[in-house]
Structure formats: C-alpha cells, structure tokens
C-alpha positions, 0 to 999 in steps of 0.5 A: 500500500503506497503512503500517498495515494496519486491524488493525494501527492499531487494535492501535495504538490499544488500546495506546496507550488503555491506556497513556495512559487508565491514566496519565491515571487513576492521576494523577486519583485521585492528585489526588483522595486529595491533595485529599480525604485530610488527609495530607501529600503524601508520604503520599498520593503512597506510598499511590498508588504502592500503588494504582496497579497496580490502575488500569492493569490494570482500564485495560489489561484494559478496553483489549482488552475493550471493543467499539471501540478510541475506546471503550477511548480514551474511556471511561478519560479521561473517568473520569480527568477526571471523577474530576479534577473531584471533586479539583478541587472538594473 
C-alpha cells in the first residue's frame, strides 16, 4: 500500500507550488522595486508588504488552475527568477 495515494501527492504538490512559487515571487519583485525604485529600503520593503497579497493569490489561484501540478511548480519560479534577473541587472 503506497503512503500517498496519486491524488493525494499531487494535492501535495499544488500546495506546496503555491506556497513556495508565491514566496519565491513576492521576494523577486521585492528585489526588483529595491533595485529599480530610488527609495530607501524601508520604503520599498512597506510598499511590498502592500503588494504582496496580490502575488500569492494570482500564485495560489494559478496553483489549482493550471493543467499539471510541475506546471503550477514551474511556471511561478521561473517568473520569480526571471523577474530576479531584471533586479539583478538594473
């Protein structure tokens, strides 16, 4: 008898896609307002913390829409890292 059922782990992996992929994003656009934005970090880091709901819900609602759950898992990250690179390089 397997520990979880296929059903099961790729409820698993929805969430974990959401919380994570939501994480992952919040924090590269983070980056990329302290980069980009001439204001002082404590400044971008309140202005964040406004935005951030927005994010996690298109994350979270992206999550259980999409058509496999390694999409929900990948699309979100390579947005995140994406977005980090645009930081980065500003």
């Amino acid at each position: 008898m397997p520990f979880l059922s296929a059903d099961t782990a790729h409820l698993c992996l929805r969430i974990l896609a959401a919380a994570l992929g939501g994480y992952a994003l919040c924090w590269a656009i983070f980056y990329l307002l302290c980069s980009w934005l001439p204001y002082e970090k404590a400044t971008v880091w309140y202005l964040t913390g406004q935005l951030a709901p927005l994010p996690f819900v298109g994350v979270l609602l992206w999550a259980f829409v999409s058509p496999s759950a390694w999409r929900a898992l990948g699309w979100p990250l390579l947005w995140a890292a994406a977005i980090a690179l645009v930081g980065w390089l500003a």
